[in-house]
C-alpha positions in Angstrom: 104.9 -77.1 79.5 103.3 -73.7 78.7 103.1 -71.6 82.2 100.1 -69.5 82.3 99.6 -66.6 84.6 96.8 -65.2 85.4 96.1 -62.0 88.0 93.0 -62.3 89.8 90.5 -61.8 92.7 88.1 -64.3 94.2 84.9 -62.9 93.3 85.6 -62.2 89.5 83.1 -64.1 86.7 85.2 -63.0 84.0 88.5 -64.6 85.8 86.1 -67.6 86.3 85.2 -67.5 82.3 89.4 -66.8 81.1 89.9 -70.2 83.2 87.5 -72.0 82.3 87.8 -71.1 78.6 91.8 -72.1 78.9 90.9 -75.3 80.7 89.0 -76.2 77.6 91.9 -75.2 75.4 93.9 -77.9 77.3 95.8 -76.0 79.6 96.2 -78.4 82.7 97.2 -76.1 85.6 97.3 -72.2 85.5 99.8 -70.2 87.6 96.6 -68.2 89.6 98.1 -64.7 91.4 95.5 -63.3 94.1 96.1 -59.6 93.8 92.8 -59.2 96.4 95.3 -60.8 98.6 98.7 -59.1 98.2 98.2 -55.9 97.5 102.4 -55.8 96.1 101.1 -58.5 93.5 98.5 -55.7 92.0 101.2 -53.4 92.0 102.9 -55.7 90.1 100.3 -56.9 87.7 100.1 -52.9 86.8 103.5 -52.2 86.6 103.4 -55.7 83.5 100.3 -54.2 82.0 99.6 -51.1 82.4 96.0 -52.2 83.3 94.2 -52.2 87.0 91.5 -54.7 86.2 91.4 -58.5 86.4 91.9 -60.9 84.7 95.2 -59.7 83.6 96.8 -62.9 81.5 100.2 -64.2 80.3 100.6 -67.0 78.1 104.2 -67.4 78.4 106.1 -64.3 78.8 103.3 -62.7 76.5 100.7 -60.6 77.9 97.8 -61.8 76.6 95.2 -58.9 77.8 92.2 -59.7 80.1 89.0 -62.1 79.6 87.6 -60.7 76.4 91.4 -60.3 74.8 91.5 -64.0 75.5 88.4 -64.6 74.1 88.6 -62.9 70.9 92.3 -64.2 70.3 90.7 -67.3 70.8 87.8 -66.5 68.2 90.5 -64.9 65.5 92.2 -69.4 65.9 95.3 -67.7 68.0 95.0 -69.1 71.0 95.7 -72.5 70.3 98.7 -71.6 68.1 100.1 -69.6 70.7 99.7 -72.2 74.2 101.4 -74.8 72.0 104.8 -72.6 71.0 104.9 -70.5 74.1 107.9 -71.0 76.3 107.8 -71.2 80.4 107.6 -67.6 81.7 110.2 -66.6 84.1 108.5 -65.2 87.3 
């Protein structure tokens, strides 16, 4: 199965909108990193991306960009494509 990861913090609506908009993309379980509560895990999550802000997601080992990267990979018919050929990511 596709392993999504996605960096986030507990009072986020656009992690809240990324999940639910994978959720309805069939995506049964998504690997959920609190960086509000490790602060090594945000280090991290920059260190991948390049980015501070959250939602920071990988599809796979791809990064995939935040909520509205998601959205409009999802928009351009990408999305779908790319949960069904991504391979587990290695953590």
């Amino acid at each position: 199965m596709t392993v999504v990861r996605m960096y986030t913090t507990q009072v986020c609506p656009y992690c809240v909108r990324a999940k639910a908009l994978l959720k309805q993309r069939g995506v049964a379980e998504i690997d959920e990193v609190r960086v509000d509560l490790d602060p090594a895990e945000r280090e991290r999550m920059v260190q991948l991306t390049g980015r501070r802000t959250v939602p920071q997601i990988f599809i796979g080992d791809t990064h995939v960009g935040g909520c509205d990267d998601l959205i409009a990979l999802d928009q351009a018919g990408g999305l779908v494509p790319m949960l069904a050929a991504a391979v587990p990511a290695a953590r």
